[in-house]
C-alpha angles and dihedrals in degrees: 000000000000109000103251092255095150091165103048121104115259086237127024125175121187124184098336121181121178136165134185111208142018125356085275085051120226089220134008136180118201111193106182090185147000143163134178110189123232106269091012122131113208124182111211112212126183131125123290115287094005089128095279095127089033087049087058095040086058087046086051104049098239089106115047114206121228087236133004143080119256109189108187116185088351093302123118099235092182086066099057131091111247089258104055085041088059099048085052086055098051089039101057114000124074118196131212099198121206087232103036099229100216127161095247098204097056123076120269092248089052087062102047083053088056112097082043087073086051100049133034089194097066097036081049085055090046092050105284087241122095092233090051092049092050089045090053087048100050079055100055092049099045087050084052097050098253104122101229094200090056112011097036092060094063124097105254094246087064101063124071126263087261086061100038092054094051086050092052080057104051092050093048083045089051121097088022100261110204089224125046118194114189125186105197103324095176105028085109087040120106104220092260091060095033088052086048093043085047088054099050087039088062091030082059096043101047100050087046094043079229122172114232142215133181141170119204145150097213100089086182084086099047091088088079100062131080089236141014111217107201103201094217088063098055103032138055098211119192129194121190110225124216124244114261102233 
């Protein structure tokens, strides 16, 4: 059970200092502060490998940062076991992961169906009943362009890197997580089929009241978020160059 926190923001970092690396650390990100509201939709910009994808994996949990406080719905992450960490994760966040990180040998319907197997929470949402939740699955693919009749019924591995990454989405929609974290979910998209994923993305937020989150390098979309988060302006990021010898 989430605390009953209504006012807090979907995503809070104090004070967070992380390195990959030696002692000396080959890279570091600083963030002082940052929020994301609840229901509020933000589009992080900044160059390629600046710290954008390692910036979400420390919102998510996966990356634990040396110092810092990440408060996610409310909730201290940094003070929970792994486990516990992980089951938060299942319950209320759904990632869109840069490299969509699908069983390839199960259908594309079977994946989406996936986080349903970790939390209850999120199966109960989708109608508890294995019909129901197949049901809720064949819609979220249909709304993204993947033909669940045809298309759903393939292994992963068989469909192309467009149709992979909308069926990264619709598992990450499924289950109606409160916070959505995307790592360039269009970047294989043409601009028919990314207008059409961005549709479904806000569609989805808006009938859940979801927070999001997404990283991305086409600023022609960034007209459709509340907020664009430029990464230079809320992290100190440090990379350790090598000696010229």
């Amino acid at each position: 059970m989430l605390s009953e926190q209504n006012d807090k923001p979907a995503i809070h970092l104090s004070k967070i200092d992380f390195c990959w690396g030696s002692v000396s650390y080959d890279f570091r990100i600083r963030v002082k502060d940052f929020q994301l509201k609840k229901n509020e939709s933000g589009i992080l910009v900044g160059p390629s490998g600046a710290g954008k994808s390692t910036l979400l994996s420390l919102i998510c949990g996966i990356l634990r940062p040396q110092k810092g406080i990440t408060q996610i719905l409310g909730e201290n992450i940094e003070s929970m076991p792994d486990s516990q960490k992980d089951r938060f994760r299942a319950d209320h966040m759904g990632i869109i992961f840069q490299q969509f990180n699908l069983v390839p040998y199960l259908s594309a319907i079977d994946n989406v169906l996936l986080p349903l197997y970790f939390s209850p929470d999120r199966r109960e949402a989708s109608g508890e009943i294995q019909s129901k939740t197949n049901d809720e699955a064949k819609r979220l693919l249909d709304a993204l362009g993947i033909a669940s009749k045809t298309l759903g019924m393939q292994k992963a591995a068989t469909l192309s890197i467009g149709q992979q990454q909308r069926v990264a989405a619709a598992r990450a929609f499924i289950g109606s997580p409160e916070l959505i974290i995307a790592d360039e979910p269009t970047s294989s998209l043409d601009e028919k089929n990314q207008t059409e994923f961005l549709d479904q993305l806000f569609k989805q937020k808006d009938a859940t009241g979801a927070s999001l989150l997404m990283v991305s390098h086409n600023k022609h979309i960034a007209k459709r978020f509340d907020r664009i988060i430029e990464l230079e302006k809320i992290c100190d990021i440090s990379v350790k160059k090598e000696k010229v010898k």
